[in-house]
Residue, then its C-alpha position, 0 to 999 in steps of 0.5 A: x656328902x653322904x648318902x642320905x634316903x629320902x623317908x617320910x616321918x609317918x604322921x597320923x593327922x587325925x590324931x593330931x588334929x583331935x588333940x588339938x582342937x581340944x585345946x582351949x583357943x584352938x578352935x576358931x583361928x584352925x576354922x578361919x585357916x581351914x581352906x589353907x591347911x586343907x590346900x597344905x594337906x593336899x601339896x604335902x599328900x602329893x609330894x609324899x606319894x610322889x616321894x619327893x623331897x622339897x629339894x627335887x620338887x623346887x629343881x623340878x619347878x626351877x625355885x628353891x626350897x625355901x619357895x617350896x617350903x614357903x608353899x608347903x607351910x600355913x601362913x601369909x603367902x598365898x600360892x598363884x595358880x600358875x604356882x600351884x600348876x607348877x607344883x603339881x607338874x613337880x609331883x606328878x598331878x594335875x590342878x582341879x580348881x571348881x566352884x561348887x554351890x554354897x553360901x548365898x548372899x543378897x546380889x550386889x546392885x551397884 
């Protein structure tokens, strides 16, 4: 097998994302997923300063790739912490997981 170097396609996400929420329907399911693409944004970041393929980071985690590209990717799946620890050992960081004050609804009395 070849050789083959690891080089990241360069992509400019805030072009990307201004073109995109131009289009007619766009907007609200983006909103609705918001937290999960900022979650994905974070995973990829990582990796790509670490210099990482998704290869190494799945050895790294002992998972496959398709795990780790599950991860990487929008969707259904919902990582665990204790995944997301794993991760962020693979590429070299910690996990920072903190509530901040924000929306405020009537408490529940039950």
């Amino acid at each position: 097998m070849a050789d083959i170097k690891y080089e990241p396609v360069s992509h400019k996400h805030d072009e990307f994302l201004a073109k995109a929420l131009e289009r007619k329907g766009f907007n609200e399911p983006y909103d609705a997923l918001e937290d999960e693409y900022l979650l994905v944004r974070e995973l990829l970041g990582a990796r790509v300063r670490a210099g990482l393929t998704q290869e190494e980071v799945a050895e790294a985690m002992g998972t496959t790739k398709s795990a780790v590209s599950r991860l990487e990717a929008v969707g259904k799946h919902s990582p665990s912490v204790s995944t997301l620890k794993k991760y962020a050992r693979a590429v070299g960081c910690d996990v920072e997981i903190r509530l901040t004050p924000g929306h405020r609804t009537a408490p529940h009395h039950g």
